[in-house]
MDTraj code that builds the backbone (N, CA, C; nanometers):
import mdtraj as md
import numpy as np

residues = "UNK UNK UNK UNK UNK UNK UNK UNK UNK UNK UNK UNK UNK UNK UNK UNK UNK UNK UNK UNK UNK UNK UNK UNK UNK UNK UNK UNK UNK UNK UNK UNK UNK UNK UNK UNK UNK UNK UNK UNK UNK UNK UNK UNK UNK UNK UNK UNK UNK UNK UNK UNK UNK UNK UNK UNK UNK UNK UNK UNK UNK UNK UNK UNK UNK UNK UNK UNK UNK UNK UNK UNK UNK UNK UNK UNK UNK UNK UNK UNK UNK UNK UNK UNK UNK UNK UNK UNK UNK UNK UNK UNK UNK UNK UNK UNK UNK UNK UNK UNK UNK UNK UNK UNK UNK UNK UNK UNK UNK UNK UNK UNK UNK UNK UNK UNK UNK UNK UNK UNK UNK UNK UNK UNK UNK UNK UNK UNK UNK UNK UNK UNK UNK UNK UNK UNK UNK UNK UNK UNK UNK UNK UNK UNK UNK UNK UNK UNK UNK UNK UNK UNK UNK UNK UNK UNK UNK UNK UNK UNK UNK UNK UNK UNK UNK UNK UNK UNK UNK UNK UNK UNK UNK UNK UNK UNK UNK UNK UNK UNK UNK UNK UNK UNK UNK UNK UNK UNK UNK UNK UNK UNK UNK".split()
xyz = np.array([
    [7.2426, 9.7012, 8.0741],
    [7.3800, 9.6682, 8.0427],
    [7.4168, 9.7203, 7.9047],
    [7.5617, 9.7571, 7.8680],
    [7.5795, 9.8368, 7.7775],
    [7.6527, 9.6862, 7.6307],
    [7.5716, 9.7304, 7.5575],
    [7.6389, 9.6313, 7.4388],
    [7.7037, 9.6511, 7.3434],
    [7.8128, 9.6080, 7.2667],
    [7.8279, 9.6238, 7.1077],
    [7.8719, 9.4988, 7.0639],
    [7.8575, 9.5166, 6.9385],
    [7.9136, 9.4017, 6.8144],
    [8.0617, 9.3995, 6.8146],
    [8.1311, 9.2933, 6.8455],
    [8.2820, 9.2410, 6.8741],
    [8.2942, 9.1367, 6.8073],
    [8.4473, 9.1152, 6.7806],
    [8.4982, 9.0074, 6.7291],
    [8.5534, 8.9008, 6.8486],
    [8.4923, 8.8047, 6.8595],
    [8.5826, 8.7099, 6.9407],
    [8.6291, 8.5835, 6.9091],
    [8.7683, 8.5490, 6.9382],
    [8.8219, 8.4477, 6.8963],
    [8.9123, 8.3426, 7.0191],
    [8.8954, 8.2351, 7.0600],
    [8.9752, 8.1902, 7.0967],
    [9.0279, 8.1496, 7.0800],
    [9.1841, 8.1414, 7.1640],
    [9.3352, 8.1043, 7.1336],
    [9.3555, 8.0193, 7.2507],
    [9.3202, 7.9549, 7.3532],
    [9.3493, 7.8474, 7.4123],
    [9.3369, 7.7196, 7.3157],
    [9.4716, 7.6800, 7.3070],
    [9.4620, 7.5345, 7.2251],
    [9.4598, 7.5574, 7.0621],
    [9.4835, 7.6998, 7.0616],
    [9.5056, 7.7281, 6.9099],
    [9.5877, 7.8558, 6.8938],
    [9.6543, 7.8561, 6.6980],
    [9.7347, 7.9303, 6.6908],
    [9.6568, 8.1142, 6.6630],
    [9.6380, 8.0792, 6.5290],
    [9.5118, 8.1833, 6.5348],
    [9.4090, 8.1704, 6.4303],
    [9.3369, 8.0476, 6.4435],
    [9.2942, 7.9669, 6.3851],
    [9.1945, 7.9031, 6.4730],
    [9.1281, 7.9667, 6.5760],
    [9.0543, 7.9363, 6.6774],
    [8.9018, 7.8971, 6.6467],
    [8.8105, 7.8889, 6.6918],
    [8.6864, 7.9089, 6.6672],
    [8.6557, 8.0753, 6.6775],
    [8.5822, 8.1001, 6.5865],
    [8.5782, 8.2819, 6.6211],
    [8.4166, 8.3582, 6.5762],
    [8.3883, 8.4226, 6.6767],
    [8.2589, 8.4426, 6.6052],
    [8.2701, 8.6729, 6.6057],
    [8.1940, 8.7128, 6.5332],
    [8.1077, 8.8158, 6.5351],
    [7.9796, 8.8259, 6.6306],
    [7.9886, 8.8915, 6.7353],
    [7.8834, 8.8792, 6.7862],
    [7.8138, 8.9837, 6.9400],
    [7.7422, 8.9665, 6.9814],
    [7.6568, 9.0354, 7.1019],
    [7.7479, 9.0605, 7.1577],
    [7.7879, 9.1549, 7.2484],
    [7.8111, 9.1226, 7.3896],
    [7.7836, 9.2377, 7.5011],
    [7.7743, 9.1633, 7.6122],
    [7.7408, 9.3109, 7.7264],
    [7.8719, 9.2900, 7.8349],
    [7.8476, 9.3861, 7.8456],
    [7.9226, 9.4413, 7.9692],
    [7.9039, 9.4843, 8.1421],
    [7.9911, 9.4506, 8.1853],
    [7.9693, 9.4529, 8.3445],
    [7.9571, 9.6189, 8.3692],
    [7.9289, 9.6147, 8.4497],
    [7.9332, 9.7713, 8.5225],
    [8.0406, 9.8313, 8.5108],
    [8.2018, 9.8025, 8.5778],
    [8.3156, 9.8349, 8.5494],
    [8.3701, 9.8052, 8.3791],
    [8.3094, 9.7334, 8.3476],
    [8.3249, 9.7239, 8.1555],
    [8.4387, 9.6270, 8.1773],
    [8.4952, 9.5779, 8.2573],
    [8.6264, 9.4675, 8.3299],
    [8.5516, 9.3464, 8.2476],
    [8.4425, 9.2717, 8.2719],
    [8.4552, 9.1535, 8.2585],
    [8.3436, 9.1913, 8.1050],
    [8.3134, 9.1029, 8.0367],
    [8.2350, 9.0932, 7.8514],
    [8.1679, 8.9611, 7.8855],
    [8.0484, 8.9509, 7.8616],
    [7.9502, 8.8664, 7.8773],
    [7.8698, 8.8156, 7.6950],
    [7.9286, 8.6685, 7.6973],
    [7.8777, 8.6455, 7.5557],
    [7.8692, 8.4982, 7.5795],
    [7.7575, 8.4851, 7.4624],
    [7.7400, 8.3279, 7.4744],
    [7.7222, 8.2597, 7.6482],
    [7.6714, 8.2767, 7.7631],
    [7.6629, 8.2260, 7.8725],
    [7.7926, 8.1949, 7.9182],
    [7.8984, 8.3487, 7.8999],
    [8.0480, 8.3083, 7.9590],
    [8.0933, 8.4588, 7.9956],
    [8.1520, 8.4575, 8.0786],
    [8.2239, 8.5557, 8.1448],
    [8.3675, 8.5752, 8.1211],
    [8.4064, 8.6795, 8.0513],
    [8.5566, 8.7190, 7.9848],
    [8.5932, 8.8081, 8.0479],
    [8.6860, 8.7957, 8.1534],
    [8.7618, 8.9387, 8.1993],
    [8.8836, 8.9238, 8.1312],
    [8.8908, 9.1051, 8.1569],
    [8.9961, 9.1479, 8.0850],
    [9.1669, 9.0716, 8.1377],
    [9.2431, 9.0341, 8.0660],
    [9.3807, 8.9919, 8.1127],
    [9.4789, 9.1205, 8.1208],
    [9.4356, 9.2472, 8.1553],
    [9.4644, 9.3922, 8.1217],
    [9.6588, 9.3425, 8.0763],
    [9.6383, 9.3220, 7.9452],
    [9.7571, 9.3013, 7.8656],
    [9.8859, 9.2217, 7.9414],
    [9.8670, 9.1553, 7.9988],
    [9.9629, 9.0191, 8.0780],
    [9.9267, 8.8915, 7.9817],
    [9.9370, 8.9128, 7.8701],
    [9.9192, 8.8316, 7.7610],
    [9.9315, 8.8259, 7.6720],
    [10.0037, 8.8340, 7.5687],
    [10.0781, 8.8709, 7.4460],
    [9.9681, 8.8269, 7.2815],
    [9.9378, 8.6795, 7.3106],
    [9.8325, 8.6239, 7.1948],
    [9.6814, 8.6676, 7.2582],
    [9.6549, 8.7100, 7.4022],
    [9.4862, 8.6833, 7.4258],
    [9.5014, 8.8430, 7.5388],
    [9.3666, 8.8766, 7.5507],
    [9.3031, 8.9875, 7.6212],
    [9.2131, 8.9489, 7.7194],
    [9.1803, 8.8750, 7.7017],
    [9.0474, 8.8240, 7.7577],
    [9.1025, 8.6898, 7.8410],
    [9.0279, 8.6356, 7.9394],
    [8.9868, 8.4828, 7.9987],
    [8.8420, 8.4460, 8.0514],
    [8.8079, 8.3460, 8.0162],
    [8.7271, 8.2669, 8.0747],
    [8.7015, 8.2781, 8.2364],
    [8.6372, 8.2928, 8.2772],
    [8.6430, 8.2532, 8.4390],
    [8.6358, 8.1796, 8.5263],
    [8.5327, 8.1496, 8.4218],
    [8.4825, 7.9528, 8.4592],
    [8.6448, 7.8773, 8.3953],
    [8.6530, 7.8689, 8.2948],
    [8.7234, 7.7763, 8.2417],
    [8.8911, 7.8002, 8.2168],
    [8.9052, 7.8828, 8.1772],
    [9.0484, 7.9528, 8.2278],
    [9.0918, 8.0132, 8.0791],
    [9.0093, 7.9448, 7.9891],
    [9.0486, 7.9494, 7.8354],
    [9.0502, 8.1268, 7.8136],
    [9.1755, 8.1544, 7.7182],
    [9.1453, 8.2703, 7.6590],
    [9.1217, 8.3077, 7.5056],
    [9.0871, 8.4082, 7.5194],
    [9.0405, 8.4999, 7.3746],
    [9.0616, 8.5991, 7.3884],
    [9.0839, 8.6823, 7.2297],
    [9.1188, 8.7745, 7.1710],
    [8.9710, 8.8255, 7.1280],
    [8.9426, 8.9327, 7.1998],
    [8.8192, 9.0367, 7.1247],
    [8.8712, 9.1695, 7.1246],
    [8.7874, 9.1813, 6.9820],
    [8.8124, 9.3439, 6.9567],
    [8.7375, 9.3796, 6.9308],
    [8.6855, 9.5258, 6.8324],
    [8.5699, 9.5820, 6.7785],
    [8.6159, 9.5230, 6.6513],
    [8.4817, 9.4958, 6.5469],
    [8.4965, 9.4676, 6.4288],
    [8.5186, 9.5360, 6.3527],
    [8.6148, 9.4840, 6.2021],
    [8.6840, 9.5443, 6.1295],
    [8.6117, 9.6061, 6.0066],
    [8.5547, 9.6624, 5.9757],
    [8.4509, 9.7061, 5.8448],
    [8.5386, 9.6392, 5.7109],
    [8.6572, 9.5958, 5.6980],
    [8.7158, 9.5591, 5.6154],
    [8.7488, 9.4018, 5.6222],
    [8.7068, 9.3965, 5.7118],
    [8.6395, 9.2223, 5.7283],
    [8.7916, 9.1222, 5.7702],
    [8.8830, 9.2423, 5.7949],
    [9.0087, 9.1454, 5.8661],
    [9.0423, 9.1341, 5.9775],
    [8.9165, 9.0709, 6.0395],
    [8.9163, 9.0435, 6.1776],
    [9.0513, 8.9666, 6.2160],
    [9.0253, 8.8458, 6.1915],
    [9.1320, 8.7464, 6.1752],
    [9.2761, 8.7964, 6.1487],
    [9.3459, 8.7024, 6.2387],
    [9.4960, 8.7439, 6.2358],
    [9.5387, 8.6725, 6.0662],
    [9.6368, 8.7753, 6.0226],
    [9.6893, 8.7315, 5.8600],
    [9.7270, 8.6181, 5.8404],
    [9.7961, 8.5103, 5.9503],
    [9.8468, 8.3809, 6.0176],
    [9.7019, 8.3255, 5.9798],
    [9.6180, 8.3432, 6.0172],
    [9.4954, 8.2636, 6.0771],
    [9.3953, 8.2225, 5.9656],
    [9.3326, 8.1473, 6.0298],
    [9.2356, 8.0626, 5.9248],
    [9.1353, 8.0618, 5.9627],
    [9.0079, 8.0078, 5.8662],
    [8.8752, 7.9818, 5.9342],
    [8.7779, 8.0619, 5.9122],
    [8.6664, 7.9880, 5.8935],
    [8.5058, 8.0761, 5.9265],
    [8.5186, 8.1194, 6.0359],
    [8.4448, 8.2196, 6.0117],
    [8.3863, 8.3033, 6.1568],
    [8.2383, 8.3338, 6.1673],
    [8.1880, 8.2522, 6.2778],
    [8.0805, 8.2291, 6.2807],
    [7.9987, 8.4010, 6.3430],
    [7.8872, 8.4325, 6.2885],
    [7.8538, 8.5825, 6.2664],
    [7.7071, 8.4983, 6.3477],
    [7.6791, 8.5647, 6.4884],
    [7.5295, 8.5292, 6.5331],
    [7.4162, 8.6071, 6.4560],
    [7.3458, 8.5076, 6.4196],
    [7.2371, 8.5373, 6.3522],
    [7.1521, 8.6386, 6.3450],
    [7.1322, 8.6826, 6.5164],
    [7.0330, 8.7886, 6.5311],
    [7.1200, 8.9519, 6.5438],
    [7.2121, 8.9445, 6.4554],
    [7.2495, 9.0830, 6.4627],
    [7.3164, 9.0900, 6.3471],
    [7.2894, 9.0222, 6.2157],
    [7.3068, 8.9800, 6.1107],
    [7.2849, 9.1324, 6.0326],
    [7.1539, 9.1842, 6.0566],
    [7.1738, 9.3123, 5.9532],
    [7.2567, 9.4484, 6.0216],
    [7.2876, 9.4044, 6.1328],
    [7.3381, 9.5470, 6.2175],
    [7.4939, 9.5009, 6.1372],
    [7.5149, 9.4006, 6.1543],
    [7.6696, 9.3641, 6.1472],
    [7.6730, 9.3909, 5.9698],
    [7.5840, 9.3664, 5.8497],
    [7.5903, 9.4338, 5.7243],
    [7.5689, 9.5880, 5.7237],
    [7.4974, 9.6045, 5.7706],
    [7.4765, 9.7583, 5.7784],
    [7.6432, 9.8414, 5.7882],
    [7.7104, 9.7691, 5.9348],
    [7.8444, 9.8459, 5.9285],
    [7.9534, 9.8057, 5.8442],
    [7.9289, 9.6843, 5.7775],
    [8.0414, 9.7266, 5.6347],
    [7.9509, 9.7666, 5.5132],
    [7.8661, 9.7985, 5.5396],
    [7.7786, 9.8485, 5.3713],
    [7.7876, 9.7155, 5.2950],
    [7.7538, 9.6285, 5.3049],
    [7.7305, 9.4894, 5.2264],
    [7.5750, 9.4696, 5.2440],
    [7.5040, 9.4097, 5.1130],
    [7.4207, 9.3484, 5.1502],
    [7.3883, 9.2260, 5.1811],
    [7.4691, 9.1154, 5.2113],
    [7.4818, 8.9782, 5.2112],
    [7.6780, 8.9640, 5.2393],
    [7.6253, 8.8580, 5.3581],
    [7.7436, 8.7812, 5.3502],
    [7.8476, 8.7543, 5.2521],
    [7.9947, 8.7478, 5.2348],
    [8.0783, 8.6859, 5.1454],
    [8.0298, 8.5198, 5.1352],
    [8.0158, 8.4509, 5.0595],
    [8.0175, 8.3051, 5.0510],
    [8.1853, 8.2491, 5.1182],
    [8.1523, 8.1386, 5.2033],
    [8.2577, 8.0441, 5.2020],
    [8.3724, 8.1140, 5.3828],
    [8.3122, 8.2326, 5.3941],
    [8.4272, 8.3405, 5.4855],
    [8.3374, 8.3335, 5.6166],
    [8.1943, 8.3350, 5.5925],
    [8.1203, 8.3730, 5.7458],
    [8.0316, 8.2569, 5.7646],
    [7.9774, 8.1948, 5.8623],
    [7.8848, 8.1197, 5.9207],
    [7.7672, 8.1882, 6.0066],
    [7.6382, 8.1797, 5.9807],
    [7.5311, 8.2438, 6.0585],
    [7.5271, 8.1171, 6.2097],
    [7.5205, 8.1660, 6.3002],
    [7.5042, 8.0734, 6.4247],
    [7.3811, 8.1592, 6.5182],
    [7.3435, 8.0119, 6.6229],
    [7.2689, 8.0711, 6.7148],
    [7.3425, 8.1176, 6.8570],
    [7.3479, 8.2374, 6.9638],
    [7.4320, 8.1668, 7.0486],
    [7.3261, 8.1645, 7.1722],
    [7.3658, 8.1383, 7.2965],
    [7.3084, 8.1492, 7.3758],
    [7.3140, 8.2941, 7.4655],
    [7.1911, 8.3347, 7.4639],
    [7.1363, 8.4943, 7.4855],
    [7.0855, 8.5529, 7.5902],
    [7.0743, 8.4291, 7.6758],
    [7.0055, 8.4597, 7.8725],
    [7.1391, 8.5333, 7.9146],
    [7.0848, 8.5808, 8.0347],
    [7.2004, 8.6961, 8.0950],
    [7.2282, 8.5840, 8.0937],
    [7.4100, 8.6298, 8.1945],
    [7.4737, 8.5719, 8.2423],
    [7.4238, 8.4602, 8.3691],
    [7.4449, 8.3516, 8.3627],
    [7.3900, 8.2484, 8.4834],
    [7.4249, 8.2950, 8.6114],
    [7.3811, 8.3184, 8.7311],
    [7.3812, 8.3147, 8.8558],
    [7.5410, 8.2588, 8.9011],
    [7.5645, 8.1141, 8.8212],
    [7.6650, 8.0769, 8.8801],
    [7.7965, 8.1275, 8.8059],
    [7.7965, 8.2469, 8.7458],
    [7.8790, 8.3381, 8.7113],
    [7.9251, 8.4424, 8.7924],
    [7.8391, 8.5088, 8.8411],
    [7.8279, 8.6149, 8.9066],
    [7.8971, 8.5605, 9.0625],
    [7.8121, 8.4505, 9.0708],
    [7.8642, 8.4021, 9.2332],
    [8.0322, 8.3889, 9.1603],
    [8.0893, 8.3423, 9.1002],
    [8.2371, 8.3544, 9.0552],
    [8.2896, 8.3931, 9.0653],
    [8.2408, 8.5831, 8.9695],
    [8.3163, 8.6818, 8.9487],
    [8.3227, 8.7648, 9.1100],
    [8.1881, 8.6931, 9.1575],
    [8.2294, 8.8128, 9.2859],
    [8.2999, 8.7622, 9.4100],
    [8.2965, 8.6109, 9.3817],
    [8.3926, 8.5453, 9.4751],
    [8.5529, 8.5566, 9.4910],
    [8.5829, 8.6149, 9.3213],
    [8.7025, 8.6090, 9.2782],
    [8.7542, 8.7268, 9.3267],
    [8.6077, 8.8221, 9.2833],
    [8.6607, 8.9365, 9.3617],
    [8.6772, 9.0329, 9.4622],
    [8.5964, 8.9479, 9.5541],
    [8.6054, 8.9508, 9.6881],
    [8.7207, 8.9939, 9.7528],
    [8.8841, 8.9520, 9.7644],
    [8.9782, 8.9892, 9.8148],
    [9.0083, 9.0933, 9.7321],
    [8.9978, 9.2510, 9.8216],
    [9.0027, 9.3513, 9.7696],
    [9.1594, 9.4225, 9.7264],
    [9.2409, 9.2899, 9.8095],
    [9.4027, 9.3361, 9.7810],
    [9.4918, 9.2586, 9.6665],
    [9.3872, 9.1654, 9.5899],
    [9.4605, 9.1071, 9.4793],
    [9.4375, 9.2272, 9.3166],
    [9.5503, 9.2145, 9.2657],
    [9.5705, 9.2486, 9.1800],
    [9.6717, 9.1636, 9.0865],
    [9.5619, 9.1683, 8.9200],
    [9.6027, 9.0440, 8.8486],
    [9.7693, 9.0713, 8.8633],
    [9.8800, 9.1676, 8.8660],
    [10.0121, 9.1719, 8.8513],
    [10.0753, 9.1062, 8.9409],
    [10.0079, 9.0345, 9.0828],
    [10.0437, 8.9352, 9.1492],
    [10.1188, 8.8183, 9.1125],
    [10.0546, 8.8138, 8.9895],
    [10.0663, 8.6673, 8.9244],
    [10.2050, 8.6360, 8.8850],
    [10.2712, 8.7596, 8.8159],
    [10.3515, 8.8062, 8.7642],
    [10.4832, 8.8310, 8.8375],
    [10.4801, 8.7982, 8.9776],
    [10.5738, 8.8421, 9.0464],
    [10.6711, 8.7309, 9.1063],
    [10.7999, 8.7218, 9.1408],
    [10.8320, 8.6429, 9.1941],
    [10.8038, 8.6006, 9.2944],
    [10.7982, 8.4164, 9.3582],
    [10.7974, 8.4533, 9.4576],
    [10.7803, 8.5191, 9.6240],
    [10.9703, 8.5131, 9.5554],
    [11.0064, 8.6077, 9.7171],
    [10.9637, 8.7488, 9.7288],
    [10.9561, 8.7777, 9.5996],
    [10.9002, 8.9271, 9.6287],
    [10.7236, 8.9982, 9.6866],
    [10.6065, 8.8402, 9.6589],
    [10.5148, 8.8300, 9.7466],
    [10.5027, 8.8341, 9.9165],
    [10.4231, 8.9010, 9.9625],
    [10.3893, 8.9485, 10.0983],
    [10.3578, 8.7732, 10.1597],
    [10.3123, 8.7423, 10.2788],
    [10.2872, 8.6047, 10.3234],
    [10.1401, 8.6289, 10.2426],
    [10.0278, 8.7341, 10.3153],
    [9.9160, 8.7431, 10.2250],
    [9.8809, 8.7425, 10.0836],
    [9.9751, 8.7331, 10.0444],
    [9.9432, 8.7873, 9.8478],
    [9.9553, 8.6367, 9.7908],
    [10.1005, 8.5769, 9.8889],
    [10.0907, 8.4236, 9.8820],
    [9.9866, 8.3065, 9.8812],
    [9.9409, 8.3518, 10.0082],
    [9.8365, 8.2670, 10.0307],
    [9.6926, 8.3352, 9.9049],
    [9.6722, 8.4362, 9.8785],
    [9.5918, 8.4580, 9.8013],
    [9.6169, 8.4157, 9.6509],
    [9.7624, 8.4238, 9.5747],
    [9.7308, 8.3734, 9.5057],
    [9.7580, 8.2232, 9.4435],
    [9.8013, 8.1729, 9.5729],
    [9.7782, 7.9871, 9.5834],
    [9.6250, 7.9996, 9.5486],
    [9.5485, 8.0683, 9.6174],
    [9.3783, 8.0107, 9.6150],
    [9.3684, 8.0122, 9.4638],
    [9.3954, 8.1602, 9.4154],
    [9.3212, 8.1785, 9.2832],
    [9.4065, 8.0687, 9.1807],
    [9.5670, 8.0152, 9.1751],
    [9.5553, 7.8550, 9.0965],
    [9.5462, 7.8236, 9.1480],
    [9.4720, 7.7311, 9.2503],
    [9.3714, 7.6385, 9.2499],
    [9.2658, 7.6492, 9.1879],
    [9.1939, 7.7527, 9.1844],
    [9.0738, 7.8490, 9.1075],
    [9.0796, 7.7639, 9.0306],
    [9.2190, 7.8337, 8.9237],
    [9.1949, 7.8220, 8.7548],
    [9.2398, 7.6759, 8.7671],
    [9.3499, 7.5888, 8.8366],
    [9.3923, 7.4328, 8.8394],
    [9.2720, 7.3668, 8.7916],
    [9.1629, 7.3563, 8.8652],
    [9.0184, 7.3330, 8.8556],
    [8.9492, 7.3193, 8.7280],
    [8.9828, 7.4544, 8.6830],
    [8.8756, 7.4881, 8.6001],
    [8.9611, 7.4925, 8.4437],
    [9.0749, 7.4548, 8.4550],
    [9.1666, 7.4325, 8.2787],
    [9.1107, 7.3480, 8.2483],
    [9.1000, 7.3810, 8.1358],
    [9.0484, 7.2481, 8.0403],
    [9.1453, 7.1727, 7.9593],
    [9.2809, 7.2306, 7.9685],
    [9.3912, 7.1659, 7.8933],
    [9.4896, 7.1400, 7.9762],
    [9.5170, 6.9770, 7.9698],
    [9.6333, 6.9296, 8.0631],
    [9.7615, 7.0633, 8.0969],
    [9.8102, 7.0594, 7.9329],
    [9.9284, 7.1714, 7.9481],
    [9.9466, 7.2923, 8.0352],
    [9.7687, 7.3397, 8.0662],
    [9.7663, 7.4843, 8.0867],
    [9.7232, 7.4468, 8.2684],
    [9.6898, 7.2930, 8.2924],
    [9.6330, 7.2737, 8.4041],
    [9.8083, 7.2697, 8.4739],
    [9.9205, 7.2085, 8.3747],
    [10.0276, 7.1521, 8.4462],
    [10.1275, 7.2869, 8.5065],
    [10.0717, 7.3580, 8.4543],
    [10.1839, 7.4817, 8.4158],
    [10.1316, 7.5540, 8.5243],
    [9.9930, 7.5865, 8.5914],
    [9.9486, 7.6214, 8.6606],
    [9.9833, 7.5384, 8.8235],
    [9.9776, 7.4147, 8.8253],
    [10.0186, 7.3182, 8.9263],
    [10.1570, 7.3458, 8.9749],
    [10.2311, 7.3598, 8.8494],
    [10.3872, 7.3904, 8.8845],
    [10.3794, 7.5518, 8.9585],
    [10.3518, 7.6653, 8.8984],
    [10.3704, 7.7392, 8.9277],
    [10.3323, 7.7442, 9.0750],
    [10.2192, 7.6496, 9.1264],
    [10.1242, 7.6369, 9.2863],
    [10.2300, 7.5991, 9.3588],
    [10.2954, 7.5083, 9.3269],
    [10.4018, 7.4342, 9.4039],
    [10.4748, 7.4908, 9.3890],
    [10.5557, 7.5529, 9.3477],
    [10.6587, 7.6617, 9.3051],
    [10.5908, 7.7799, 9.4757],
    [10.5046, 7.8231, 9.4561],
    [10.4153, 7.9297, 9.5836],
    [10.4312, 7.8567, 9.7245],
    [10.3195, 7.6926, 9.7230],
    [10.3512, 7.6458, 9.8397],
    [10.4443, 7.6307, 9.8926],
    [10.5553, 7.6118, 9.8177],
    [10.7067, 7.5881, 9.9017],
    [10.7687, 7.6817, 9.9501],
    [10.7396, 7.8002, 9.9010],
    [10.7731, 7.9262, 9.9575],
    [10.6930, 7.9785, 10.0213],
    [10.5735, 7.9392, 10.0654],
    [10.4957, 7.9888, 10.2148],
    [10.5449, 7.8683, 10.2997],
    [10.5886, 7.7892, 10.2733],
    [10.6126, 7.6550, 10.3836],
    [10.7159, 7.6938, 10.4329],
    [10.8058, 7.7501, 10.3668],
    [10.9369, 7.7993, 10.4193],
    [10.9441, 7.9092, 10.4958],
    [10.9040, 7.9867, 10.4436],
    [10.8630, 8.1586, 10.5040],
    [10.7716, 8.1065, 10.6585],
    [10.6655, 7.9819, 10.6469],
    [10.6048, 7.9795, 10.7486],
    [10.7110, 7.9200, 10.8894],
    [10.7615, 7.8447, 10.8113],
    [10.8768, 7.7228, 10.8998],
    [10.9454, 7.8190, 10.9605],
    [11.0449, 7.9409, 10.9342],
    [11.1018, 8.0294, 10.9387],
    [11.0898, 8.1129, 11.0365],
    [10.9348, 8.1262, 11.0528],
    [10.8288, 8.2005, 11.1751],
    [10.8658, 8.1753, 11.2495],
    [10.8266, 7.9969, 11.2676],
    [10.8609, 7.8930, 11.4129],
    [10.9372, 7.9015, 11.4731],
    [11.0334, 7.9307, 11.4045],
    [11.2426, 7.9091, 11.4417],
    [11.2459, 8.0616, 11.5336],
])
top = md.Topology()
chain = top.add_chain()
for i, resn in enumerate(residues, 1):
    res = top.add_residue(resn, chain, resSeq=i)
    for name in ("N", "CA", "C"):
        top.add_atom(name, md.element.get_by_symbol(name[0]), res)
traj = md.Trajectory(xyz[None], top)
């Protein structure tokens, strides 16, 4: 698997002021989904204005990039240590020419370094199993969904309904479901007639 040193930060439940680290990460075959810390980040291919990334398991997103040699990872808004994993501590000095950390700006952490868990993979490939979804689905009205695209992407919120970790982001998702079901109930009712 192919790796580099990235900045990641999440912005679920924050402004930009997230928890954020420097750190490992690998990549899937298609380079689509970023594997760090025992979590799976696919890309939100820019249907997201503050984040790039989501969770798969959890729905949460983040902002990763390549790191900044000028150490302004962080949005100018934003606050906070950024926790730098430990075991790539001299690769990550090496590329700004420092010999030591700034005091008070970085945190050394451990993260967790096993591939990706089994029950990731069963996820990502469950998710991506229906070979006719495409994330711009999401994005669409509606009436302008096929009966199939409907029913497919009712499944996927439920997916994420499930798996939010924040009321707000669970409610917004619920609405939008019900917002879908009522318009396959109708479209289906419609059939009957």
């Amino acid at each position: 698997m192919k790796t580099a040193i990235r900045y990641i930060e999440l912005k679920t439940g924050y402004s930009d002021n997230g928890p954020a680290w420097i750190g490992l990460v690998s990549f899937s075959k298609s380079g689509k989904t970023i594997y760090f810390d025992d979590k799976a980040l696919q890309s939100l291919k820019g249907s997201a204005h503050y984040a790039n990334y989501f969770d798969l398991e959890s729905g949460e997103e983040y902002w990763i990039s390549g790191v900044k040699k000028n150490m302004t990872d962080r949005h100018w808004a934003g606050g906070g240590k950024i926790q730098v994993e430990r075991r790539i501590l001299k690769e990550y000095l090496q590329l700004l020419d420092l010999a030591e950390l700034p005091r008070g700006q970085f945190e050394l952490v451990d993260v967790k370094i096993e591939k990706a868990a089994p029950r990731i993979y069963d996820l990502e490939n469950e998710i991506g199993d229906t070979k006719e979804f495409d994330d711009s689905l999401f994005f669409k009205q509606a009436q302008d969904l096929s009966l199939e695209e409907l029913a497919i992407v009712i499944e996927r919120l439920i997916l994420s309904e499930q798996s939010a970790s924040f009321n707000k982001r669970r409610r917004a998702i619920k609405q939008k479901r019900h917002l879908l079901e009522e318009e396959l109930e109708n479209r289906n009712r419609t059939l009957k007639l």
